[in-house]
N, C-alpha and C positions, 0 to 999 in steps of 0.2 A: 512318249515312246510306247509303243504297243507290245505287249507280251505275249509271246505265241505257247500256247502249255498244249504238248502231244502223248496220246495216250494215256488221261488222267484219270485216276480211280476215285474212290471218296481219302485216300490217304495221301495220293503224290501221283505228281508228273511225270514219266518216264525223261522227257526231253523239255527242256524250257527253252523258250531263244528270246533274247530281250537286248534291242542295241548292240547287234553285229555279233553279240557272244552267245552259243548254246552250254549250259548244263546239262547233265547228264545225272539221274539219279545215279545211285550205287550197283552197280551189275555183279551179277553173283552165279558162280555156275554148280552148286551144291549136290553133286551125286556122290552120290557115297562110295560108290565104287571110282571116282577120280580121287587120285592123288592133286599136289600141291601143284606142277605142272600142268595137269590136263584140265583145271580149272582156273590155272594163268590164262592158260591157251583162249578155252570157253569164252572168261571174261573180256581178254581183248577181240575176240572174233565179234561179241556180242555190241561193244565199243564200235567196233569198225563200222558193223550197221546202224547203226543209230545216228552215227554222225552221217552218214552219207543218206538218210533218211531227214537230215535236221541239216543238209545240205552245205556240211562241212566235209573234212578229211581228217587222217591221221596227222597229217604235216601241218596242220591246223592245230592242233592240241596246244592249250598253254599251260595247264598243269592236271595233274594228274593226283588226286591222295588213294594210296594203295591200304588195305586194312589186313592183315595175316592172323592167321585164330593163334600159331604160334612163332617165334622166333625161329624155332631150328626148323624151319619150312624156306627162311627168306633166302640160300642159296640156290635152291633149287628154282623160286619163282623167280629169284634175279637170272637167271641162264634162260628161259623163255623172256622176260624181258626186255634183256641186251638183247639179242635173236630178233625181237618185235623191231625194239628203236633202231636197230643197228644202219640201217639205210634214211631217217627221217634227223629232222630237226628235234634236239633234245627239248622238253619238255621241263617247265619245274615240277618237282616230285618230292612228295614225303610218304615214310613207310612206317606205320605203326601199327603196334601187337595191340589188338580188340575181343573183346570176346562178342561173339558172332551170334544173326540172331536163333539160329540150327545148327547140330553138332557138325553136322555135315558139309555145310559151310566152311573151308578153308581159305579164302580169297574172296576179297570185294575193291572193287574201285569206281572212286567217282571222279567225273574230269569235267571239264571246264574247256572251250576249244571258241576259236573264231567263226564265225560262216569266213566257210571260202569263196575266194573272188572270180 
């Protein structure tokens, strides 16, 4: 089976698609002047394109691992994230506290999704 690798630099592919499934590196919406919310938002908006670029969708997604710089951040990104799934098929998901690779960085996530049919 043949590997498809889109927009790849000398460190990593932005988009992998291999055998009906796309990867997704980790998307990150780092401005400093976003809070924990407008860099949920960033990251899923940036999510959405990628997969409709790698010729999936959101209802496509089969899991998702979410990375937060801290815990007391994770109600605020869970209410943009119920928000996001709240019309789609759930998703598996894991949510853990990472230290980020910029201060400015409070959210990252990377998923995993079907090519849709």
């Amino acid at each position: 089976m043949a590997i498809e690798r889109i927009h790849s630099t000398d460190r990593m592919s932005r988009i992998v698609k291999h055998n009906g499934t796309v990867y997704l590196c980790g998307q990150t919406a780092g401005q400093a002047e976003w809070d924990i919310a407008e860099q949920t938002r960033q990251c899923l908006g940036k999510v959405e394109a990628l997969l409709e670029e790698a010729g999936s969708n959101t209802a496509s997604i089969l899991s998702v691992t979410i990375y937060i710089r801290d815990m007391k951040d994770f109600a605020a990104m869970n209410e943009v994230w119920d928000a996001w799934v709240a019309d789609l098929p759930k998703p598996a998901r894991a949510c853990v506290e990472a230290r980020m690779a910029r201060p400015e960085i409070l959210v990252e996530m990377t998923v995993t999704a079907a090519i849709a049919d």
